[in-house]
Every structure is written in C-alpha cells, then in structure tokens.
C-alpha positions in Angstrom: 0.0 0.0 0.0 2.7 2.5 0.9 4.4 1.8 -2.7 1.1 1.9 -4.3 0.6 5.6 -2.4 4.2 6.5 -3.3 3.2 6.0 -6.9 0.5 7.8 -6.9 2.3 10.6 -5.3 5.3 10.8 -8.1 2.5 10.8 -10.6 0.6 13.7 -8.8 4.0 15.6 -8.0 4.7 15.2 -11.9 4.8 18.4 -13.8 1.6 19.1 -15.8 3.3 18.0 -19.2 4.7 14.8 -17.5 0.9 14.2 -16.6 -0.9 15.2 -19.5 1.4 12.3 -21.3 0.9 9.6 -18.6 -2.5 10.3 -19.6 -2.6 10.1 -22.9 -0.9 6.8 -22.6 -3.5 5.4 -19.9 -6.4 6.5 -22.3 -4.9 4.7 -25.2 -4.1 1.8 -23.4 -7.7 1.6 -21.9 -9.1 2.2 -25.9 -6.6 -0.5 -27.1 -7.9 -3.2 -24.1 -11.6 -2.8 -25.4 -10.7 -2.7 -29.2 -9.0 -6.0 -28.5 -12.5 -7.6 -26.8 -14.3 -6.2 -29.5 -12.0 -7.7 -31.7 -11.8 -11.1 -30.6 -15.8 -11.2 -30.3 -16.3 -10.0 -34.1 -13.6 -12.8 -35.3 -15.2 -15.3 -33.4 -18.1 -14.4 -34.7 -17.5 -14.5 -38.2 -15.7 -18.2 -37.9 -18.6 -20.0 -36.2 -20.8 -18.6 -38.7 -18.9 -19.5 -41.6 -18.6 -22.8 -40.1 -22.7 -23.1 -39.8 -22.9 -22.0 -43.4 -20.1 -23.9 -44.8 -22.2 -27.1 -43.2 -25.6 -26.0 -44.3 -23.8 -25.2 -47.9 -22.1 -28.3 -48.3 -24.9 -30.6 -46.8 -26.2 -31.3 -50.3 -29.4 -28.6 -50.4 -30.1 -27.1 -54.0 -28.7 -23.6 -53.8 -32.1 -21.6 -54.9 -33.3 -23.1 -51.3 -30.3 -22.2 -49.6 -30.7 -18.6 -50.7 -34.6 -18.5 -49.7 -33.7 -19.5 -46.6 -31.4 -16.8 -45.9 -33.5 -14.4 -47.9 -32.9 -11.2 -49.1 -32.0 -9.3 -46.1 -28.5 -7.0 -45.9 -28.7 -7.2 -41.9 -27.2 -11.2 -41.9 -24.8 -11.3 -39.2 -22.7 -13.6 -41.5 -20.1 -12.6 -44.0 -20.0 -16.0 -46.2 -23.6 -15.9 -46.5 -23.9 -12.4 -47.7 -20.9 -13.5 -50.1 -23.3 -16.2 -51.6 -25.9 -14.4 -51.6 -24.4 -11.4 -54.0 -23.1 -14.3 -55.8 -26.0 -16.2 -56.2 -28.8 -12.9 -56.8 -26.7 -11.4 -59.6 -26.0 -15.4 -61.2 -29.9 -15.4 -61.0 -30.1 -12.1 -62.5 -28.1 -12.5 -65.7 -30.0 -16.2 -66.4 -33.3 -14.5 -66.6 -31.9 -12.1 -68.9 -32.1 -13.7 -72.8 -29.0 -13.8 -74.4 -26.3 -13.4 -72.0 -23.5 -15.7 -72.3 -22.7 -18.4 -69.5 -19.3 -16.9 -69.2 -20.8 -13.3 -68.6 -23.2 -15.2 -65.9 -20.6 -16.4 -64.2 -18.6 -13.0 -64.3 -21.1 -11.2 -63.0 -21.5 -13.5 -59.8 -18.1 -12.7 -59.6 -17.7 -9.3 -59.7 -20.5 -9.4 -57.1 -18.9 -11.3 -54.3 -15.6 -9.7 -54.5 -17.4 -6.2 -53.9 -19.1 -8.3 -50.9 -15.7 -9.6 -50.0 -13.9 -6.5 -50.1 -16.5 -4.8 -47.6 -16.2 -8.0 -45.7 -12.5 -7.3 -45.3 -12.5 -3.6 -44.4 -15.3 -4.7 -41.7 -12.7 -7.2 -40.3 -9.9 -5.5 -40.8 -11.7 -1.9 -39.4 -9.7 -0.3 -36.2 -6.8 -2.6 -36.9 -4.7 0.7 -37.9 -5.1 1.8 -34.3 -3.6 -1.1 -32.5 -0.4 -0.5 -34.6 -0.5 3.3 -33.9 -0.8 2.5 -30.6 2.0 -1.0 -30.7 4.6 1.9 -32.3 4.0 5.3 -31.3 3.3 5.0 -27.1 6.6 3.9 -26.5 8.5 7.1 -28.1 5.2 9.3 -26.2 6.5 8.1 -23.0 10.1 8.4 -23.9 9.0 11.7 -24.7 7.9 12.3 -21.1 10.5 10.7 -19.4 12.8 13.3 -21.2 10.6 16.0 -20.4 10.7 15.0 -16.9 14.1 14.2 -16.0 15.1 17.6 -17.5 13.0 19.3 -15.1 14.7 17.3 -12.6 18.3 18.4 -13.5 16.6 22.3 -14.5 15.6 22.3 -10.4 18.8 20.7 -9.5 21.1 23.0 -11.2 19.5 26.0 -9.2 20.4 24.7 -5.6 23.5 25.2 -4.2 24.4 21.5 -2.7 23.1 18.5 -4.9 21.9 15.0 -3.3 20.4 12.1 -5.3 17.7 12.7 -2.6 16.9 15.5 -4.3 17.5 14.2 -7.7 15.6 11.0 -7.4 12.0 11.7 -6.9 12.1 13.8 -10.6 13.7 11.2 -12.5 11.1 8.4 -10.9 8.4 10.2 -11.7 9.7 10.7 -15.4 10.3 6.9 -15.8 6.7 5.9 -14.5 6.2 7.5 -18.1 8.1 5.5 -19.9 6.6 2.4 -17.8 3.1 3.9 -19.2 4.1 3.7 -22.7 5.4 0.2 -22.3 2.0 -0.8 -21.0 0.3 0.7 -23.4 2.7 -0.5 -26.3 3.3 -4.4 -25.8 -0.5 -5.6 -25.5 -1.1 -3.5 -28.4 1.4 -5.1 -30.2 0.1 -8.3 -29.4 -3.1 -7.7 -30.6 -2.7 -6.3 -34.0 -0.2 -9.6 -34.8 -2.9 -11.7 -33.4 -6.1 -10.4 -34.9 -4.4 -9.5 -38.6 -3.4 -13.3 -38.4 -7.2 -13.9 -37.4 -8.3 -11.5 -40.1 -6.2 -12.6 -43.0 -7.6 -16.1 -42.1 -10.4 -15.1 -42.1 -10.7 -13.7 -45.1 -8.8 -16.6 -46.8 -11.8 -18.8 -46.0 -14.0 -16.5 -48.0 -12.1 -16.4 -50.6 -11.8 -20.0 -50.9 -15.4 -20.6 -50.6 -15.9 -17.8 -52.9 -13.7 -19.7 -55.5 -15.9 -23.2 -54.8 -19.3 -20.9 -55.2 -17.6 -20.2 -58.7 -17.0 -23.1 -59.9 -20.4 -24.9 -58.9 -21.5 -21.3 -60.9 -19.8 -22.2 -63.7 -20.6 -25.7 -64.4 -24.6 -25.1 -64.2 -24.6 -21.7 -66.8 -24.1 -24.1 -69.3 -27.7 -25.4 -68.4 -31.0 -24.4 -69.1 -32.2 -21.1 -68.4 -35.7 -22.0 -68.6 -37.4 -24.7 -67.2 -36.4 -28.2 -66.4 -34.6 -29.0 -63.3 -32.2 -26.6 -64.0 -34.6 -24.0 -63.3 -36.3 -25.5 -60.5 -32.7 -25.9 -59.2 -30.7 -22.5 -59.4 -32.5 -20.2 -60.3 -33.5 -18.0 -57.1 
C-alpha cells in the first residue's frame, strides 16, 4: 500500500506536461484493451458462422433453397452468406436475362462477391490501424515524457547550491513511470494487431476460398438451361 501511495504521489507531484502524457498513454491503453474484446468477439463471430454456413452449404441442399432461406436481407450477421448471396442474386439475375453468355453469368456472380468480400474485409480488418498506432507510437510518447521529466529534474537541481540524489531522485522516478506507461500501453497493443491481422487474414482466406468453390459450382450449371427443367427448379432464385 505504501508503494502503491508512493506512486501515486510521483504521478501527482509530476509536472503538468509529464501528466498530461501519462495520460494520454493510460487513455490509449484503456481504448486498445476494449478494441482487443471487440475484436476477438467480431472474429469469433465470423468463424462460427462461416462454419454453420459452410455445413448447411455443403450438406447437399439445392442452392435456390439455400438462398430462400437466408433471404434477401443485408442485416445477416454472416459474411460467407452475404458472399453467396451477391453471388448467387446477380447469377440469378443474368439467367433470366435472354442472351447473355454463360461466361458473362458467371462474371457477374463474380464481380458481385468480391465487392461483398472486399467490404467483408475492411469490416474485419476496421480499427486494426489503431492497435499499430498505438503498438509503435506509445513507447516514443512516453520516452518523450521521461525526457521532459528528467530535465526538469536536472533544470531544479542546477539552481540549488548543494546537490543530493535525494533531491534528484523523486524527478527522475516520476519521469520513468512514463516510460513504464508507454510500455504498458505498447506491448499488448502489439500483441493484438499480430494476433487479430493473423485472425483477419484467415479469415478472409476462408472466404475467398469458398468464394472460389461458389464459382465453380456457378460455372458448371450456366451451361444449363435457363428456362425450365430442373435446372430451373434448381438454381434459379
């Protein structure tokens, strides 16, 4: 307790710019904690569902009932299956249209999911930036302060006529509980970029790969029927 008060008195007795950093560092660390939750809860999110789609996808269901079932709601708490659905609504599209080639079908569906993918990304990968700004910069902030701080500390000592590291000291601890601050703030930061990009970019990966499956399912029915026939009854949404 009497360390824990002594702390707290160095950071009180700190000069005004000493404190305003130790600040800034506490609020970024604090923003950086609850980015990280937020983080982990949206990944884990996006996994399990993929994992429910991928299962009801690959369960052997025609893909004109897969898509009624998830209807035509934007709001789906699921990144595959707004992927599909682009994919599948714009594949629909072009077949009912007369005269469009099957490779222009396909190309479509295509262009349509990597728009969906792309905003899948940036939704993933939203905030990230921060973590790093905060992983890089917080250190050299409360490098900053320490400097600021111990230079008071010699400013006051120069002006007294007999110098003591008692008098010394309690400047230059105060000025390193900055550079502690920046440290805290920096290495779970750090942390949680490399971990959640690495999430991300798997995350993303899975998409892609499903999106490159969804394709080439796509591509071997717009060689079918457009109208009619089982073909009809079977993809066309």
């Amino acid at each position: 307790m009497q360390d824990e008060m002594s702390i707290l008195r160095l950071i009180l007795d700190a000069s005004l710019l000493v404190q305003a950093v130790m600040l800034i560092l506490v609020l970024a660390s604090i923003a950086s904690w609850a980015l990280m939750f937020r983080k982990r809860a949206q990944v884990r999110n996006a996994v399990s569902t993929a994992e429910e789609f991928e299962d009801r996808f690959w369960s052997g269901g025609n893909l004109a009932e897969i898509y009624a079932r998830i209807g035509p709601s934007e709001d789906a708490d699921n990144g595959m299956e707004r992927i599909f659905r682009a994919g599948f609504r714009e594949f629909s599209r072009m077949r009912k249209q007369t005269g469009v080639p099957a490779e222009a079908q396909v190309e479509a569906a295509q262009r349509a999911m990597r728009i969906t993918l792309s905003r899948e990304e940036d939704e993933l990968e939203s905030h990230l930036p921060f973590l790093a700004t905060v992983g890089s910069v917080s250190p050299y902030i409360g490098l900053f302060g320490t400097v600021w701080g111990i230079m008071n500390s010699f400013r006051a000592l120069g002006m007294q006529q007999q110098a003591t590291l008692a008098t010394v000291a309690p400047g230059i601890a105060e000025a390193l509980i900055a550079t502690a601050l920046g440290l805290f703030a920096a290495i779970p930061a750090v942390i949680g970029y490399n971990r959640y990009a690495s999430a991300v970019q798997r995350t993303c990966g899975r998409y892609e790969t499903f999106m490159e499956e969804f394709i080439s399912i796509l591509q071997r029915h717009s060689h079918g029927p457009a109208g009619g026939g089982t073909d009809r009854q079977r993809y066309q949404g």
